[in-house]
C-alpha positions in Angstrom: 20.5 -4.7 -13.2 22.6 -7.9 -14.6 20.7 -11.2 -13.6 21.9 -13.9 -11.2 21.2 -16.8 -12.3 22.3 -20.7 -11.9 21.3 -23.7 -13.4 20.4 -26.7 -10.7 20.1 -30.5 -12.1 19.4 -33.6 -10.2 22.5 -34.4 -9.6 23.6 -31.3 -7.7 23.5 -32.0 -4.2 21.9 -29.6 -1.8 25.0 -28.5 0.1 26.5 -27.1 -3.4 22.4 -25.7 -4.2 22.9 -24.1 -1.2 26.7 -22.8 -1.6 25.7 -21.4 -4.8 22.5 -19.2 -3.5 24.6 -18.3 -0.4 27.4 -16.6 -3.2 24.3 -15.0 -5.4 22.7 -13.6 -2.4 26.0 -11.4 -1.0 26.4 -10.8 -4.9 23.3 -9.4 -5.3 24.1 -7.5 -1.4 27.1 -6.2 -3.0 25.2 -4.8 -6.1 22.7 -3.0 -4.4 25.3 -0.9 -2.0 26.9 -0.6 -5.1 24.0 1.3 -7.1 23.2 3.0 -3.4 20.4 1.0 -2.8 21.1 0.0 0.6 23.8 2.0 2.7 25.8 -1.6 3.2 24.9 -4.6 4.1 24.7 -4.3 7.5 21.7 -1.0 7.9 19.0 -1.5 9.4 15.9 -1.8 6.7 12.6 -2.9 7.0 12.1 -6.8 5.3 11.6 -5.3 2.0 13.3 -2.4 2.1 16.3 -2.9 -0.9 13.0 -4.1 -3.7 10.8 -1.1 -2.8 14.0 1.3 -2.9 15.0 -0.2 -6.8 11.0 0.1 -7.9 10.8 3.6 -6.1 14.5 4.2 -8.1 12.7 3.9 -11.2 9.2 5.9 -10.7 10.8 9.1 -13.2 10.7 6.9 -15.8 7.1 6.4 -17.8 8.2 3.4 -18.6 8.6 1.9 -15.7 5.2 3.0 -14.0 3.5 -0.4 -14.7 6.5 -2.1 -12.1 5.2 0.3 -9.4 1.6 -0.6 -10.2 2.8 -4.8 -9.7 3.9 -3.8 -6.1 2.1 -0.7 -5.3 -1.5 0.3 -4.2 -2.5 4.0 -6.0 -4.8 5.8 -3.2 -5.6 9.8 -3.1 -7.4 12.1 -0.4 -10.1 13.9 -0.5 -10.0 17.1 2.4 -13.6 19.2 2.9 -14.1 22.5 4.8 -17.1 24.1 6.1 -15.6 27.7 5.2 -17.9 30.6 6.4 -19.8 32.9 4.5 -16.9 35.2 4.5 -15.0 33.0 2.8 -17.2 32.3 0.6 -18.7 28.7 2.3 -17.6 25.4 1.5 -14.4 24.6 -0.6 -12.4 21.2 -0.8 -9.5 19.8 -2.2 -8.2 16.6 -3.9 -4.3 14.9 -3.3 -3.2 13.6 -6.4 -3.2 9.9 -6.3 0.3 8.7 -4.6 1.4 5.0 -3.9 1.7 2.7 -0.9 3.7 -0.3 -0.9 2.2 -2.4 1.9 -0.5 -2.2 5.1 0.1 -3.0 8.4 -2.1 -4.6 10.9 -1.7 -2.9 14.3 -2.1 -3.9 17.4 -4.4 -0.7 18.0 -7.1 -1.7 15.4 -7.2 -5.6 16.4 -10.3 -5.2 18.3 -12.0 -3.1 15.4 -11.3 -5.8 13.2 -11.8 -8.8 15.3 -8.5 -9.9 14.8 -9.7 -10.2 11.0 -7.6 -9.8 8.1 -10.8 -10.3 6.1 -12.7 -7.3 8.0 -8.8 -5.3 7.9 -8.6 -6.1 4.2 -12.4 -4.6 3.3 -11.9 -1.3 5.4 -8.7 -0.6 3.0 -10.6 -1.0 -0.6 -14.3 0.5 0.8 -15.2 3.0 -1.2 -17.9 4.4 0.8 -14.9 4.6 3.9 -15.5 6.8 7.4 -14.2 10.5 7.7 -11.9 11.7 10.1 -12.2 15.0 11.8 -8.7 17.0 10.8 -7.0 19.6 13.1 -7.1 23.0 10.8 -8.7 23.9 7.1 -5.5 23.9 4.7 -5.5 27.7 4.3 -3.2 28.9 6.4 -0.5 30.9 6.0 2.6 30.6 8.6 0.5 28.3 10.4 -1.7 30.8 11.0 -5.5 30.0 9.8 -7.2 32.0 7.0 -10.6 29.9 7.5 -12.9 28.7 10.4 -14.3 25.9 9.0 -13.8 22.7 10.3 -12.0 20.4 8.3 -13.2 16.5 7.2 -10.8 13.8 5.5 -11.9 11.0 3.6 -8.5 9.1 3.8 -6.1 6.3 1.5 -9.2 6.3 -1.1 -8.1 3.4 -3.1 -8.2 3.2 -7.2 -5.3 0.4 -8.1 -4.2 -2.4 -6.1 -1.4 -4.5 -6.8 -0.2 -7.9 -8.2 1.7 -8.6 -5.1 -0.6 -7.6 -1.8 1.5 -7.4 1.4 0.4 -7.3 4.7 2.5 -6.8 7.9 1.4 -7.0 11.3 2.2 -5.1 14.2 4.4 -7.7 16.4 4.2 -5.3 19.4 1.9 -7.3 20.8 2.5 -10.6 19.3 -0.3 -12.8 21.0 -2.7 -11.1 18.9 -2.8 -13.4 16.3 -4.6 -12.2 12.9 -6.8 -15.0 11.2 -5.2 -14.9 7.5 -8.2 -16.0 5.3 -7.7 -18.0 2.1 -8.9 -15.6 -0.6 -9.3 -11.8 0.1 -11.9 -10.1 -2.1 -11.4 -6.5 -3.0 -14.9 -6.0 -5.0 -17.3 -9.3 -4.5 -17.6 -12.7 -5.5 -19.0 -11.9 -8.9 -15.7 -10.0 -9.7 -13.6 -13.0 -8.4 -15.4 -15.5 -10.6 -16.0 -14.0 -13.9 -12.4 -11.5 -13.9 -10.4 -13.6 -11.1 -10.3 -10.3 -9.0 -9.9 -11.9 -6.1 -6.1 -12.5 -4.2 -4.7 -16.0 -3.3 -2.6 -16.1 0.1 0.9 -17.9 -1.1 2.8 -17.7 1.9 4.5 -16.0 5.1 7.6 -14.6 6.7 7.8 -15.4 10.1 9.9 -14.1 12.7 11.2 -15.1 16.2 11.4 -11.7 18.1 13.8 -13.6 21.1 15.9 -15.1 18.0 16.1 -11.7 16.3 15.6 -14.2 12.9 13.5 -14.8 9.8 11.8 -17.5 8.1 9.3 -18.2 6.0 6.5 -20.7 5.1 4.9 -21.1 1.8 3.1 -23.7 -0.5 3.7 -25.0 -3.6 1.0 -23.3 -6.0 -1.5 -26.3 -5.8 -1.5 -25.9 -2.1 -0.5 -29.9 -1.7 3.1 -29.2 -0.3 3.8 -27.0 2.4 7.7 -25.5 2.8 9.2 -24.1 5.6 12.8 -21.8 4.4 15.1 -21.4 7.3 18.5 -20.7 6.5 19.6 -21.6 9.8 18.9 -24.8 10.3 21.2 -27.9 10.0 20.1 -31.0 8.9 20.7 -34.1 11.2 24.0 -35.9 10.3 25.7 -32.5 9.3 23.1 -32.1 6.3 23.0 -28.6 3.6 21.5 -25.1 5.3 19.3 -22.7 3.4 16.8 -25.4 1.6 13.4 -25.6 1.7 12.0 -28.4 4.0 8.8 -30.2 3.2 6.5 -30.2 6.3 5.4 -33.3 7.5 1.8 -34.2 7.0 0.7 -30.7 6.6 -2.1 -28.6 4.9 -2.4 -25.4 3.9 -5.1 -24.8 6.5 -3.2 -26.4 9.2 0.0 -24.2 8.2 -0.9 -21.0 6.0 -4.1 -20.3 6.3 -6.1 -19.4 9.3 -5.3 -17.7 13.0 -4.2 -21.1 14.5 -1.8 -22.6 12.1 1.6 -25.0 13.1 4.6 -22.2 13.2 7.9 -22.9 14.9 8.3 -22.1 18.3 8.6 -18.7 19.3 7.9 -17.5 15.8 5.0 -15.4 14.7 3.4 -14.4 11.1 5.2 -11.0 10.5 4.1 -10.5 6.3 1.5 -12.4 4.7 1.9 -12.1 0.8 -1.1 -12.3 -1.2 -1.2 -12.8 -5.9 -3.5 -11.2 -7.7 -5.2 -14.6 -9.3 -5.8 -13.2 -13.2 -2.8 -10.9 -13.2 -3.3 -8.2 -14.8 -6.3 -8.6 -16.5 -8.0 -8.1 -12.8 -6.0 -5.3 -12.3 -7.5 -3.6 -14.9 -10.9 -4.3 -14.0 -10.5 -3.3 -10.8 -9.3 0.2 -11.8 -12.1 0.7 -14.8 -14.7 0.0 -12.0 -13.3 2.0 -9.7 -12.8 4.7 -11.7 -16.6 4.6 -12.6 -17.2 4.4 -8.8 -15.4 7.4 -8.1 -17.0 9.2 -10.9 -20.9 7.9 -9.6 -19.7 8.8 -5.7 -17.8 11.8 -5.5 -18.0 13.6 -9.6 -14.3 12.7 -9.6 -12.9 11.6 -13.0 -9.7 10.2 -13.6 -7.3 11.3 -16.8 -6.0 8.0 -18.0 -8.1 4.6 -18.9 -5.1 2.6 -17.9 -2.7 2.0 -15.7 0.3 2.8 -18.1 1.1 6.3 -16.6 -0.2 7.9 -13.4 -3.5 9.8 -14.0 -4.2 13.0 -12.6 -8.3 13.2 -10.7 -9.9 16.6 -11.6 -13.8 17.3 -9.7 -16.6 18.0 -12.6 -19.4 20.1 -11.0 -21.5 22.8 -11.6 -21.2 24.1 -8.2 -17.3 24.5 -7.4 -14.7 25.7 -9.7 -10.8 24.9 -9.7 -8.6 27.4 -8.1 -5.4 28.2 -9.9 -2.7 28.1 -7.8 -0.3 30.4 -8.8 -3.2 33.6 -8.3 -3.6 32.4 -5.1 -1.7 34.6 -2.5 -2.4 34.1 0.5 -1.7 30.4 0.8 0.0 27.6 -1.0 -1.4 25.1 -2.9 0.5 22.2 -3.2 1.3 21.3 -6.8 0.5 17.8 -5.8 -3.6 19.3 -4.6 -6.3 20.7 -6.8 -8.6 22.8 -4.9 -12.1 24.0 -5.5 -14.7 26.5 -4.3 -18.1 27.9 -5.1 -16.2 31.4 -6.2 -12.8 32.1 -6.0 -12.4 33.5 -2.5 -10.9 37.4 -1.5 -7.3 36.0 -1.5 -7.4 34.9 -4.6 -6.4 37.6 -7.2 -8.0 36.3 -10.7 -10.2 33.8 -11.4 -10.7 29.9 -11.8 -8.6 28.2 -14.2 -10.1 25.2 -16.8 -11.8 22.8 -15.2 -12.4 20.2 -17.6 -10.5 17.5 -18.0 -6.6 18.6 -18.5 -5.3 16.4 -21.8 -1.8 16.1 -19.6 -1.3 16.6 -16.2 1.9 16.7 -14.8 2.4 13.0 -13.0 3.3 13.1 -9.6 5.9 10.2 -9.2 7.1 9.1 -6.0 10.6 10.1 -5.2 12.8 7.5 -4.1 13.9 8.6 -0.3 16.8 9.7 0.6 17.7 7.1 3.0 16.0 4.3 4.0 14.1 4.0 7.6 15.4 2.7 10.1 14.2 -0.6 11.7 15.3 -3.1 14.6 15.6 -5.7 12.1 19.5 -5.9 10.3 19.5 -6.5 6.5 22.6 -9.0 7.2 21.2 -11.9 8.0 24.0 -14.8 7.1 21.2 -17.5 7.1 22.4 -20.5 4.9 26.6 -19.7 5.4 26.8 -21.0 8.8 26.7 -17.3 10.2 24.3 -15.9 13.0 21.0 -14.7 11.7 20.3 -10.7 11.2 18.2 -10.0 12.4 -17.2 9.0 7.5 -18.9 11.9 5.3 -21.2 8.8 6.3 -24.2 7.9 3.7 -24.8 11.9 2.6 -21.4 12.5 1.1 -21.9 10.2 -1.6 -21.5 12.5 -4.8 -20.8 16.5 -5.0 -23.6 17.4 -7.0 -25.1 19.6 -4.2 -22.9 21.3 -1.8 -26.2 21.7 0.6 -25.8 17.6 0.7 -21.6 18.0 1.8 -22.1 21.2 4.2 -25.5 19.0 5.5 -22.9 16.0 5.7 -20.0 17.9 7.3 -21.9 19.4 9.9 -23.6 16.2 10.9 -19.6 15.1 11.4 -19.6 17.5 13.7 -22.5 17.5 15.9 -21.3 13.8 16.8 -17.8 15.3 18.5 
């Protein structure tokens, strides 16, 4: 994609500033409906619809995996079954590590949370995180089941997070206000201060539900100024739209930071956006002490050092074998899901395949979607031009080594329904 780009000296004044960003911005509009990006200019689309859809655009090429890694948070699943002895007992299965572009806040998990982005923000990196009962074991053919066990999920297990952490809240019920810290932490102190693993909250988008219109507030990056952007707004005497104001004496505790901070009136905190302070340098340590995590909790080991193509996350144990799925009849295995079992069971014709770690697994990219979801909120908003704004296996399931331990585990799950 061609840049857009313009050069802005003192002696530009900020109606022409404005002009000129006004002309980029339907430019840049045009391009994307152009590349099919967007429908047109007027779909509905989620805030950040059109730069997820040009990352996502990308994810076949290898090359590009490191841009979906800037924006993106890699999690995978873990899914265990009891089985039955004639079955052959326990047996679980791992989904390949897939990518999330932001979190949402809901109203629903508020109270959990205590209106915490903090508490929200350390539930979504835990490691040791609760299970989830789940409906039916995955063998089933026709949607008919092939085991009895009952089925436990260890869900959105995260191993990378991104440069750029987004957050969204749920504006359903919009007087539950969130308290956005400062800093948010995704390993401990330690990590913030010797490897700067630690995010920095830059800013917001705001939004008036009544005025169907965005805005956002941000600070400059030693926190001293604090900006308001609202496209819409006129400056006394006739002045430029679509500049930054300064606010007034303000702080970044009295207008970013916090659960009680200065907003315009009838506008709420719709997407915090949180940077990664040491770049990629924390990225990395995140994901090499993650990946030791994962390999100390759950025998999971993960086929790349780095985050320059997507690994693949094979199970080494003595105990449970891989299943290969194309001998495996009576069900499907995903290509996306490795599966293991003590034996392999009745249905399946031959037996396990390799499982070491493969030297090159097939990489499971995210496909860019078809269309793009739709939202209440309009992509078209003219702001600037004078226009009308657009809108838990708990404690015991900490390592495989013993599938007494996981059965003991799952049926403990259980017993608590």
């Amino acid at each position: 994609m061609r840049a857009f780009h313009c050069v802005i000296t003192d002696d530009i004044d900020d109606s022409t500033v404005s002009r000129a960003l006004g002309e980029h911005r339907d430019q840049l509009r045009a391009l994307l409906k152009k590349e099919k990006v967007i429908k047109n200019v007027t779909s509905p689309a989620p805030l950040m619809a059109w730069l997820y859809q040009i990352i996502r655009a990308q994810a076949s090429y290898p090359e590009c995996f490191q841009v979906l890694s800037y924006f993106y948070t890699l999690i995978f699943d873990i899914h265990n079954c009891t089985g039955s002895s004639e079955i052959g007992g326990s047996h679980l299965e791992i989904a390949q590590p897939r990518h999330r572009q932001e979190f949402q806040a809901r109203c629903n998990s508020y109270e959990t949370y205590g209106g915490s982005i903090t508490n929200f923000f350390r539930d979504i990196v835990l490691i040791e995180k609760h299970s989830t009962l789940g409906a039916l074991c995955w063998w089933s053919k026709d949607g008919i089941p092939l085991c009895p066990g009952q089925r436990v999920n260890l869900k959105d297990l995260v191993i990378s997070i991104p440069i750029i952490l987004t957050i969204e809240v749920d504006l359903e019920k919009p007087n539950m206000i969130w308290n956005f810290p400062e800093m948010l932490y995704p390993l401990d102190e330690t990590a913030a201060a010797d490897c700067g693993v630690v995010y920095d909250l830059v800013g917001h988008v705001l939004f008036s539900p009544g005025l169907n219109h965005f805005t956002a507030r941000y600070a400059s990056p030693n926190q001293t100024t604090i900006y308001t952007y609202d496209g819409m707004f006129i400056q006394k005497g006739g002045g430029a739209k679509g500049i930054p104001m300064v606010e007034q004496n303000a702080t970044f505790q009295s207008h970013v930071a916090g659960n009680n901070i200065s907003l315009p009136p009838g506008f709420f905190v719709y997407q915090a956006f949180y940077n990664l302070r040491a770049g990629l340098k924390a990225q990395h340590q995140f994901y090499k002490l993650r990946t030791k995590a994962l390999q100390e909790y759950f025998d999971i080991h993960l086929s790349q050092p780095n985050l320059n193509e997507l690994p693949s996350m094979t199970l080494q144990s003595n105990e449970l074998i891989r299943l290969n799925p194309t001998l495996c009849h009576a069900w499907t295995i995903e290509k996306d899901r490795f599966e293991y079992a003590p034996h392999p069971p009745a249905q399946c014709s031959a037996p396990e395949i390799d499982n070491t770690m493969p030297q090159s697994e097939t990489s499971h990219m995210p496909s860019p979607p078809s269309s793009l979801p739709d939202s209440e909120f309009s992509i078209n908003c003219r702001c600037g031009l004078g226009g009308k704004g657009g809108a838990g296996f708990e404690s015991a399931i900490w390592g495989w080594k013993k599938m007494a331990k996981l059965s003991n585990a799952t049926n403990a799950e259980i017993g608590r329904m």
